[in-house]
C-alpha positions as a Markdown table, in Angstrom:
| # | Residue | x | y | z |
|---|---|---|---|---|
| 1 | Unk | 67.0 | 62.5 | 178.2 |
| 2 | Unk | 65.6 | 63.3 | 181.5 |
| 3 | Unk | 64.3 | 66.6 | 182.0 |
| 4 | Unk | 65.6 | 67.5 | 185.7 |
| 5 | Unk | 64.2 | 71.1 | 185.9 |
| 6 | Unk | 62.2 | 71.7 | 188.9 |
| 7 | Unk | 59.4 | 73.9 | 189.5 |
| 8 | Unk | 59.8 | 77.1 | 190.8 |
| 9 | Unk | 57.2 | 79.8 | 192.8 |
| 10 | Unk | 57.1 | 83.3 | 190.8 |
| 11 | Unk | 59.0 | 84.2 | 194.1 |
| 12 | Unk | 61.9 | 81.4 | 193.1 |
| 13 | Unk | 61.8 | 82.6 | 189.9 |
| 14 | Unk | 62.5 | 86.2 | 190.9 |
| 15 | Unk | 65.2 | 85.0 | 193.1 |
| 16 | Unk | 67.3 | 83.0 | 190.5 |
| 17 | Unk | 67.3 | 85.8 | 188.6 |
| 18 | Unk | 68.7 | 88.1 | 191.0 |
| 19 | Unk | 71.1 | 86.2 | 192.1 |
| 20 | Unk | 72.3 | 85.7 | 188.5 |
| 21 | Unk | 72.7 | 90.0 | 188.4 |
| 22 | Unk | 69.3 | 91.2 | 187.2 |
| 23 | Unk | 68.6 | 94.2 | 188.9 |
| 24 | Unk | 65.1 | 94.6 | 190.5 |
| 25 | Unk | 64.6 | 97.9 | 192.2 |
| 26 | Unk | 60.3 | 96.9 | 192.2 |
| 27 | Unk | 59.9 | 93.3 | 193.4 |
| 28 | Unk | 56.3 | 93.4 | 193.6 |
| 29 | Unk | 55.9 | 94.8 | 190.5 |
| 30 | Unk | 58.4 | 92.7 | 188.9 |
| 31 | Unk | 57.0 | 89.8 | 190.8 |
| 32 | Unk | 53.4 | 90.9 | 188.8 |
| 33 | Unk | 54.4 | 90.5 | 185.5 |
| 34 | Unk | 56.5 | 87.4 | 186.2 |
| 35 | Unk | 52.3 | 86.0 | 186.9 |
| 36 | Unk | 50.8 | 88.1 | 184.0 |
| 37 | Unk | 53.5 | 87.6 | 181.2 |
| 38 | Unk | 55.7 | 84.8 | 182.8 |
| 39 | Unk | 59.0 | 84.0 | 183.2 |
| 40 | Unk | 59.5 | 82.0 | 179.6 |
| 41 | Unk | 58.0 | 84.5 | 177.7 |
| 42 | Unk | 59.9 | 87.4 | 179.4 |
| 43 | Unk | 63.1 | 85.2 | 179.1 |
| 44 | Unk | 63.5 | 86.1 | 175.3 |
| 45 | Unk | 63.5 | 90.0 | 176.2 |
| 46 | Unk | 66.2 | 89.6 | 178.5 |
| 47 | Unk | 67.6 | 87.0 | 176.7 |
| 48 | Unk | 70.0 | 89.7 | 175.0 |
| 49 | Unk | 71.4 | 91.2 | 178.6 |
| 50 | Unk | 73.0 | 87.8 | 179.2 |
| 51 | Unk | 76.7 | 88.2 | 179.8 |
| 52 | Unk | 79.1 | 86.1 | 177.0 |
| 53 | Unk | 82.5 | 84.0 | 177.3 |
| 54 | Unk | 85.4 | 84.5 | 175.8 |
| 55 | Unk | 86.3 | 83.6 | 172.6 |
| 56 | Unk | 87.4 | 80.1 | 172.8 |
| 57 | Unk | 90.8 | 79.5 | 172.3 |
| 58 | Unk | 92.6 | 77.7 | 169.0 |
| 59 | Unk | 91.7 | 73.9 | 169.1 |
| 60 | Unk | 93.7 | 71.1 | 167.1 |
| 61 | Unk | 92.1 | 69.5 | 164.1 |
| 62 | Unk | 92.5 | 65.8 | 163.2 |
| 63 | Unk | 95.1 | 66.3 | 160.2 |
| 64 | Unk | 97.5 | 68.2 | 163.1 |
| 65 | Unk | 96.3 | 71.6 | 162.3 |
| 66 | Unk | 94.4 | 74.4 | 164.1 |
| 67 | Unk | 91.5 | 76.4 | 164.0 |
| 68 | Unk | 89.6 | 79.2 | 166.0 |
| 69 | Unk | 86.1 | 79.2 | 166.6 |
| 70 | Unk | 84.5 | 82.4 | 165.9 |
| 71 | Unk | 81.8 | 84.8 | 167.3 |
| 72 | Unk | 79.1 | 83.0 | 167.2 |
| 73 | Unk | 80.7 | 80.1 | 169.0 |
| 74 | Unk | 80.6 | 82.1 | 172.2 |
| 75 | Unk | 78.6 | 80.8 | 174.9 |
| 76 | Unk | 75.3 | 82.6 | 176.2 |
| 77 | Unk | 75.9 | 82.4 | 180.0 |
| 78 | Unk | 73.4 | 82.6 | 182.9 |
| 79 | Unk | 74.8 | 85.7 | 184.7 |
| 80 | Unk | 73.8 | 89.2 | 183.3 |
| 81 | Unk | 75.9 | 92.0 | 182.3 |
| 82 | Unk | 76.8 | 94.9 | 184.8 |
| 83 | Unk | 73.5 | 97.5 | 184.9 |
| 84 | Unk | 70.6 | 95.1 | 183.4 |
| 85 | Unk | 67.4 | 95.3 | 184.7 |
| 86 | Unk | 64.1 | 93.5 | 185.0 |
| 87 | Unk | 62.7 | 97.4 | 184.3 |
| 88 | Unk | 64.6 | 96.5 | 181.1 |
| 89 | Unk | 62.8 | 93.7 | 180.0 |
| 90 | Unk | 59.4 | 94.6 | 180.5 |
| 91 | Unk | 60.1 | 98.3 | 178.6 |
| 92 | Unk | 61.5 | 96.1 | 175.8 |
| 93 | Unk | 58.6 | 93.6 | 176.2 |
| 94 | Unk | 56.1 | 97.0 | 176.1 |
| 95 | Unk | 58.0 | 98.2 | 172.9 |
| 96 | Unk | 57.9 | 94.9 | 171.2 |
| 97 | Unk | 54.3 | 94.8 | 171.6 |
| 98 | Unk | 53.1 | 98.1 | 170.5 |
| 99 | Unk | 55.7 | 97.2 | 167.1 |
| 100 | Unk | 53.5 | 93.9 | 166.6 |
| 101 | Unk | 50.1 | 95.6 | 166.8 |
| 102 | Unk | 51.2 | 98.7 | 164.9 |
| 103 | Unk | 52.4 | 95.7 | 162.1 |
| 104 | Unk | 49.0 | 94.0 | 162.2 |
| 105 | Unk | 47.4 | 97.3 | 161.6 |
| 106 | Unk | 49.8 | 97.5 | 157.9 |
| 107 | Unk | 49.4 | 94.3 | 157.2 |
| 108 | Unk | 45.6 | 94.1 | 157.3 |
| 109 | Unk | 45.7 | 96.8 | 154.8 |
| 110 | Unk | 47.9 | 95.4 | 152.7 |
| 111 | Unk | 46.4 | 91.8 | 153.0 |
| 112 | Unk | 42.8 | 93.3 | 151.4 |
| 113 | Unk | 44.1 | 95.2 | 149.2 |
| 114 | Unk | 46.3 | 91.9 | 147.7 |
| 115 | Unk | 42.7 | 89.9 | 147.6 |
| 116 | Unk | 41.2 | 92.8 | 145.2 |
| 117 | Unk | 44.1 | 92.4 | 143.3 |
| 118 | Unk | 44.6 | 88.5 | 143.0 |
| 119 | Unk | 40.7 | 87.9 | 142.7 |
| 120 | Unk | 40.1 | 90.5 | 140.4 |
| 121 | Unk | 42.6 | 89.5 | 137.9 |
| 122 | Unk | 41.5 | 85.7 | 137.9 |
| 123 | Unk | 38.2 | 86.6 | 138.3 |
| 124 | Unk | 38.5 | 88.4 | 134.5 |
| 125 | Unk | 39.7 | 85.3 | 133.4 |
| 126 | Unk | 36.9 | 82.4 | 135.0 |
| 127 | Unk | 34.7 | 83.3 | 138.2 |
| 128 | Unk | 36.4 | 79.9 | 139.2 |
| 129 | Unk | 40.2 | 80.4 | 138.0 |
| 130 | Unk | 41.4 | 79.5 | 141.1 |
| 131 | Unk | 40.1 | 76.0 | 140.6 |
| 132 | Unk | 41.5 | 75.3 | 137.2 |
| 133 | Unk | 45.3 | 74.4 | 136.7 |
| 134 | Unk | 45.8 | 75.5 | 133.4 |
| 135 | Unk | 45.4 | 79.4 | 134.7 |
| 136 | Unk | 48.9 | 78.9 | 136.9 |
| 137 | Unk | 52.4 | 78.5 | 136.6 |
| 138 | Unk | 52.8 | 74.5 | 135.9 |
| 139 | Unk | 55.5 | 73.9 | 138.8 |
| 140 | Unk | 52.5 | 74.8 | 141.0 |
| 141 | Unk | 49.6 | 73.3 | 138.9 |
| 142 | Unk | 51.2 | 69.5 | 137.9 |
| 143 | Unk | 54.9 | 69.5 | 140.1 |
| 144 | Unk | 53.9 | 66.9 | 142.5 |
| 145 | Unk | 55.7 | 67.1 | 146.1 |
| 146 | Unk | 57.7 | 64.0 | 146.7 |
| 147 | Unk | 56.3 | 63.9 | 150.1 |
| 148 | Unk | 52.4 | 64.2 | 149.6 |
| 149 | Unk | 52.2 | 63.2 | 145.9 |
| 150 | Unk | 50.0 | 66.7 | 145.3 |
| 151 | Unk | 50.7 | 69.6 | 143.6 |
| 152 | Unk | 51.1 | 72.4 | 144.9 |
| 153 | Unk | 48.0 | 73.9 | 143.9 |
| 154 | Unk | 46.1 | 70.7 | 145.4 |
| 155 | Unk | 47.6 | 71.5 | 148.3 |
| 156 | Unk | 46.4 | 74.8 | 148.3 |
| 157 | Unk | 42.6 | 74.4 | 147.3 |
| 158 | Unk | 42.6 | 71.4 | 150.4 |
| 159 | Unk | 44.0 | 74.2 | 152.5 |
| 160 | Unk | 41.2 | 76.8 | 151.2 |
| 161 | Unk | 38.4 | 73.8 | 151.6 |
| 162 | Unk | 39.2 | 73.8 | 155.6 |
| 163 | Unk | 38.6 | 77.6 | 155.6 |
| 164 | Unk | 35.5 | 77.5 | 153.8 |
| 165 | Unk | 34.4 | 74.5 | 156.1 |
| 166 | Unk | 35.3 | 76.2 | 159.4 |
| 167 | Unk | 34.1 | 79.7 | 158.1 |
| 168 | Unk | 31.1 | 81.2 | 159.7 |
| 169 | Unk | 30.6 | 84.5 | 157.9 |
| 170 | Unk | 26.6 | 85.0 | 156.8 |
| 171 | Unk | 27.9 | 85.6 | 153.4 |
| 172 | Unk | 29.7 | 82.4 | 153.1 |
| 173 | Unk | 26.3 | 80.3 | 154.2 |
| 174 | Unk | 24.5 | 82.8 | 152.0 |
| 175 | Unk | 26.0 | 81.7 | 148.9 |
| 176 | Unk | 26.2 | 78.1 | 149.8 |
| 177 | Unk | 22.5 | 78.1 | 150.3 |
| 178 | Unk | 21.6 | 80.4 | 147.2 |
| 179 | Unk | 23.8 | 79.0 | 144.9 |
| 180 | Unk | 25.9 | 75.8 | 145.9 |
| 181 | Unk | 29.4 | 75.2 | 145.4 |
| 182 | Unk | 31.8 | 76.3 | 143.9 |
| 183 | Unk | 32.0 | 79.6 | 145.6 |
| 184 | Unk | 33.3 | 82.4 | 143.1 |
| 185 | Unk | 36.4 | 84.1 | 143.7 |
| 186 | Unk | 35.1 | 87.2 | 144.5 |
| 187 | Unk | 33.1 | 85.9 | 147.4 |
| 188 | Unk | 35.6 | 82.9 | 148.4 |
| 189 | Unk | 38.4 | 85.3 | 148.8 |
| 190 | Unk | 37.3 | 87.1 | 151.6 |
| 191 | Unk | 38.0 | 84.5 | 154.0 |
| 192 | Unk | 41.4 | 84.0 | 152.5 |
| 193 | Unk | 44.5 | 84.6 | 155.0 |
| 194 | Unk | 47.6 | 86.2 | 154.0 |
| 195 | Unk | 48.9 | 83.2 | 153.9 |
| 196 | Unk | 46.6 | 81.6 | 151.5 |
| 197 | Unk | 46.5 | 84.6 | 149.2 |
| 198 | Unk | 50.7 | 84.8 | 149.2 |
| 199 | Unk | 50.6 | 81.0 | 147.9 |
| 200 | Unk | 47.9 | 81.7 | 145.4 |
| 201 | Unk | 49.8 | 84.8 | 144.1 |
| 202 | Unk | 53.3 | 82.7 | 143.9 |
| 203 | Unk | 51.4 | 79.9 | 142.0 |
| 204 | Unk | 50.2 | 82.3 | 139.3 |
| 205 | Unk | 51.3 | 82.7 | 136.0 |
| 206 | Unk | 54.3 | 85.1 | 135.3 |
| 207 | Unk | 52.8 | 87.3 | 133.1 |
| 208 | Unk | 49.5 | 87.6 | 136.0 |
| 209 | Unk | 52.3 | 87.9 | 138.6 |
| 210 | Unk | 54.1 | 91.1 | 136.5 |
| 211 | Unk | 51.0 | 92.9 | 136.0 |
| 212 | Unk | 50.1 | 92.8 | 139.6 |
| 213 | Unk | 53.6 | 93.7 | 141.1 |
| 214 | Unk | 53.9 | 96.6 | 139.1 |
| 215 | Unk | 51.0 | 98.1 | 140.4 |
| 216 | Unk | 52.9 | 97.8 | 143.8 |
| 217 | Unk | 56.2 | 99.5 | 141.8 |
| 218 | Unk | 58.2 | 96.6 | 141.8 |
| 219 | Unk | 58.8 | 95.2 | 138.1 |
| 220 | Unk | 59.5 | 91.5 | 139.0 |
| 221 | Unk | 56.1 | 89.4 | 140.4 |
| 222 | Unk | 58.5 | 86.5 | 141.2 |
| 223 | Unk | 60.8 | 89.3 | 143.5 |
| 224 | Unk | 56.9 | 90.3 | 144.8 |
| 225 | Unk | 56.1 | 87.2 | 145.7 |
| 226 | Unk | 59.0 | 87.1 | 147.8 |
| 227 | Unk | 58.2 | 90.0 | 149.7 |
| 228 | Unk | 54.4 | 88.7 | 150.0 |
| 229 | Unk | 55.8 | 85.5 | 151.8 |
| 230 | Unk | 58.0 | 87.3 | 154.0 |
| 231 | Unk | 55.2 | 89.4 | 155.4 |
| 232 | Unk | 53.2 | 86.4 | 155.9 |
| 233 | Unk | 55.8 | 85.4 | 158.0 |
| 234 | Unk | 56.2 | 88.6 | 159.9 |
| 235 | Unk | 52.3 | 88.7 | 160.4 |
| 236 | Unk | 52.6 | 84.8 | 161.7 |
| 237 | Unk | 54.9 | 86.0 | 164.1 |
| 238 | Unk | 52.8 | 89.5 | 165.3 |
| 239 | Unk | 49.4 | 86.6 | 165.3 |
| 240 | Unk | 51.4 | 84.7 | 167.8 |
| 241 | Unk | 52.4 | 87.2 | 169.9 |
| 242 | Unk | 56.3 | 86.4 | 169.5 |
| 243 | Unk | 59.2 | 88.7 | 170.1 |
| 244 | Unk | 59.6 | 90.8 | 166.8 |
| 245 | Unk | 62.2 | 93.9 | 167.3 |
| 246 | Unk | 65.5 | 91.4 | 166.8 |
| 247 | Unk | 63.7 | 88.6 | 164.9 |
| 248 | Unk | 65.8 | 86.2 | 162.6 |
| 249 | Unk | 63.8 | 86.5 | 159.4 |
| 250 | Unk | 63.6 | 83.0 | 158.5 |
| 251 | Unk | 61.5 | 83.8 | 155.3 |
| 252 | Unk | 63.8 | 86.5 | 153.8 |
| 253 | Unk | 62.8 | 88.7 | 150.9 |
| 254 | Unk | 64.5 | 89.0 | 147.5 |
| 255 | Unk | 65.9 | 92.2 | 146.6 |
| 256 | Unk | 65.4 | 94.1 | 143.3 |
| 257 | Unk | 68.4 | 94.7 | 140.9 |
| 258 | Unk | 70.4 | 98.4 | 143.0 |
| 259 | Unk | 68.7 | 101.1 | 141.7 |
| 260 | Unk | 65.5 | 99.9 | 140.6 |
| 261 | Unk | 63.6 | 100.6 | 144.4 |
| 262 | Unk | 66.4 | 103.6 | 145.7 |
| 263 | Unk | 65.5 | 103.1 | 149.1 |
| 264 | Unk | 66.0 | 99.7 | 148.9 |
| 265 | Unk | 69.6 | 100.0 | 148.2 |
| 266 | Unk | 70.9 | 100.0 | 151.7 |
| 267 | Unk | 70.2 | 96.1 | 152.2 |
| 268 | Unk | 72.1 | 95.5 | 149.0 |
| 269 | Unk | 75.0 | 92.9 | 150.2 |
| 270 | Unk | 74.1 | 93.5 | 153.9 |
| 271 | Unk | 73.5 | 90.3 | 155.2 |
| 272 | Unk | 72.1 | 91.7 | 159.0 |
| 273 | Unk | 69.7 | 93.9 | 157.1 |
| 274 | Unk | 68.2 | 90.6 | 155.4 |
| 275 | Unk | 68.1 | 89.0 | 158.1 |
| 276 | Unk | 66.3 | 91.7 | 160.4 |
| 277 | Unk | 62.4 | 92.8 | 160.7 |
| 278 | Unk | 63.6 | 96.7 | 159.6 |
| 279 | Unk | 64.0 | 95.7 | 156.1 |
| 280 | Unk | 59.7 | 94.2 | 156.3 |
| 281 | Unk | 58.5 | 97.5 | 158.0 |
| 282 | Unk | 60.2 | 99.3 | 155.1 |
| 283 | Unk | 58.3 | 96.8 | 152.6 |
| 284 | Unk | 55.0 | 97.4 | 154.7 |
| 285 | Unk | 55.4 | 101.0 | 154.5 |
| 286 | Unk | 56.6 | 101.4 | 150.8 |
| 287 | Unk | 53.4 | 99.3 | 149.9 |
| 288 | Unk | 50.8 | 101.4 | 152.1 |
| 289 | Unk | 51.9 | 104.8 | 150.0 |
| 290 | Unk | 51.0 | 103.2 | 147.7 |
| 291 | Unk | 47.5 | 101.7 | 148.5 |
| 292 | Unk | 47.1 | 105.0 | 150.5 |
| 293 | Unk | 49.3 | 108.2 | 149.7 |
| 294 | Unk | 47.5 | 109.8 | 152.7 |
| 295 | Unk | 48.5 | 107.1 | 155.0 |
| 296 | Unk | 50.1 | 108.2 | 158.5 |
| 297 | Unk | 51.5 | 104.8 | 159.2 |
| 298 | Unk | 55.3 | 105.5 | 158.3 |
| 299 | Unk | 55.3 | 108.5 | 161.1 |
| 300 | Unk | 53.8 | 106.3 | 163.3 |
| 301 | Unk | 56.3 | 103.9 | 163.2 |
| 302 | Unk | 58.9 | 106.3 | 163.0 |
| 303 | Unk | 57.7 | 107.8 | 166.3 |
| 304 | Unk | 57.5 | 104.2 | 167.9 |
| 305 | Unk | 61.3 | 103.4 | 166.8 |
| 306 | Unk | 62.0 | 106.5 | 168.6 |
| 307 | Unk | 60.5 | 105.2 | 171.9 |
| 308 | Unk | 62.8 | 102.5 | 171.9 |
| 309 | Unk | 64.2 | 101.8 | 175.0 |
| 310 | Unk | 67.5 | 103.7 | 175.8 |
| 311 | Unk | 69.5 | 100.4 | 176.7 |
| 312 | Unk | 72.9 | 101.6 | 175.8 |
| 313 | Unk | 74.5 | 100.3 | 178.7 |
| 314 | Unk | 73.7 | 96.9 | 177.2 |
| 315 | Unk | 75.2 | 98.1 | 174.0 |
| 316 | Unk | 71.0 | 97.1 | 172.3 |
| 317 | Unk | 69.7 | 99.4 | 169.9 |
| 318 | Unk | 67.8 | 99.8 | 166.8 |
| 319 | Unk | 70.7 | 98.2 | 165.1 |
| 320 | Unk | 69.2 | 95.1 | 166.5 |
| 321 | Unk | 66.7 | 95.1 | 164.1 |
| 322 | Unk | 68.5 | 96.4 | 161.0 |
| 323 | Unk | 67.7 | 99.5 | 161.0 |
| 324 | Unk | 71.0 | 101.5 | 159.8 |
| 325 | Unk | 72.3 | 104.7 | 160.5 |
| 326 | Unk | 70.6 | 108.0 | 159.2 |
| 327 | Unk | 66.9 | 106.3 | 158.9 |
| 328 | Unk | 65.4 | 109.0 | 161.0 |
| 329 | Unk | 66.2 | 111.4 | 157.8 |
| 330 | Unk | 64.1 | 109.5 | 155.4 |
| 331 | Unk | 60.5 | 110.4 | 154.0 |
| 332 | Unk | 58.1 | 108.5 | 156.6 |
């Protein structure tokens, strides 16, 4: 395929998209953070003003009968809908961005707290569990992937080798120095990402995986571990600076049985909940009261939601994200 897309001036840029509807009432302005965010970037923020066809029409099938396409089938068109702006965009942009950091700032929280709990409980059983395969779950210890013929947990300890090797913390050359490898998991933890620690704690026996989950109030560690790789996800995507309100959680948490977490219970059978980031700042939150009762963080966030941009014209609210109706009544 030949890519036939020419380059444009900030200026072009600006133009094609007024010419497609965008409103600009600023063109300097907007023409500023067309060369400080950029056009691409921008793109997925007004992605959602975009007008859409029609719903195609019935179309015949081989064996003589017909079928209609459905909603998702409709086509994103290049002209906007009546009222968008490029004022739009860049409050949406602003809003998005204040949501990742305030994230970061739950997730960093939750993240050391996870490495006190995961090293501490191996660390009671060998100061070098995490290097012996008979502490975890066999499907992670001895399953070999078809693809790299290593387990799981080989995988994970050449993963955890890089970070030691590209580390440059003073306590990391300290103990290499002092007292050789291997590093114990007290020390060697501390440079672990969340993504590191999430695989570690999936890899672990059940009965290790129980005992830590139900210090977080959830009774199953294999539900846990769900949520623990979904917020790796979500903190992958704050890391990369990537649009968050309206994200498609690709990584989607399990759900305990109705009941068992109350305020859970909303995302029971709702598909668009699962799929949304509302459902991982309600995880994030649930699990900060309990690392810190004190914690501020749920206001915080309940007093960013209620800066979201009022973009009702463009029928966009929180709903985008999953949040469902009557979330400003609970206990933040």
């Amino acid at each position: 395929m030949i890519y036939d897309k020419p380059w444009k001036s900030y200026q072009d840029q600006l133009d094609q998209l007024t010419r497609r509807g965008l409103m600009v009432t600023d063109e300097a302005r907007a023409l500023h953070h067309l060369e400080r965010i950029g056009y691409y970037r921008l793109s997925g923020y007004w992605f959602p003003f975009r007008e859409r066809s029609g719903f195609y029409c019935p179309l015949p099938t081989t064996d003589g009968k017909k079928f209609k396409r459905g909603k998702t089938d409709r086509m994103v068109l290049d002209e906007f809908k009546t009222g968008a702006s490029f004022q739009n965009a860049v409050e949406l942009y602003v809003f998005d961005k204040k949501l990742r950091l305030l994230v970061m700032d739950a997730l960093e929280r939750i993240e050391i707290s996870l490495r006190v709990d995961i090293s501490h409980s191996l660390d009671k059983q060998d100061p070098f569990a995490y290097l012996n395969p008979d502490l975890f779950f066999e499907g992670f210890a001895k399953k070999l992937d078809e693809q790299t013929s290593l387990s799981g947990h080989h995988q994970w300890l050449t993963k955890q080798a890089a970070l030691i090797s590209r580390s440059k913390e003073d306590f990391i050359k300290h103990n290499k120095t002092k007292y050789g490898f291997p590093l114990p998991i007290w020390v060697v933890c501390e440079i672990w990402d969340f993504g590191t620690l999430s695989t570690l704690f999936a890899g672990m026996k059940e009965a290790d995986q129980d005992a830590i989950a139900s210090k977080y109030g959830a009774s199953n560690g294999r539900i846990f571990a769900s949520w623990l790789r979904s917020l790796n996800y979500l903190r992958n995507v704050c890391a990369h600076h990537s649009r968050l309100w309206n994200r498609n959680i690709v990584d989607q948490p399990k759900l305990p049985h109705a009941g068992e977490v109350s305020w859970i219970d909303h995302c029971q059978g709702n598909t668009h909940s699962l799929a949304r980031p509302f459902l991982l700042l309600c995880i994030a939150k649930y699990l900060l009261t309990i690392i810190n009762p004190s914690s501020e963080w749920g206001k915080r966030l309940k007093s960013l939601l209620l800066e979201f941009p009022d973009l009702r014209h463009l029928e966009l609210n929180l709903a985008g994200m999953g949040a469902i109706e009557g979330w400003e009544q609970w206990d933040w």
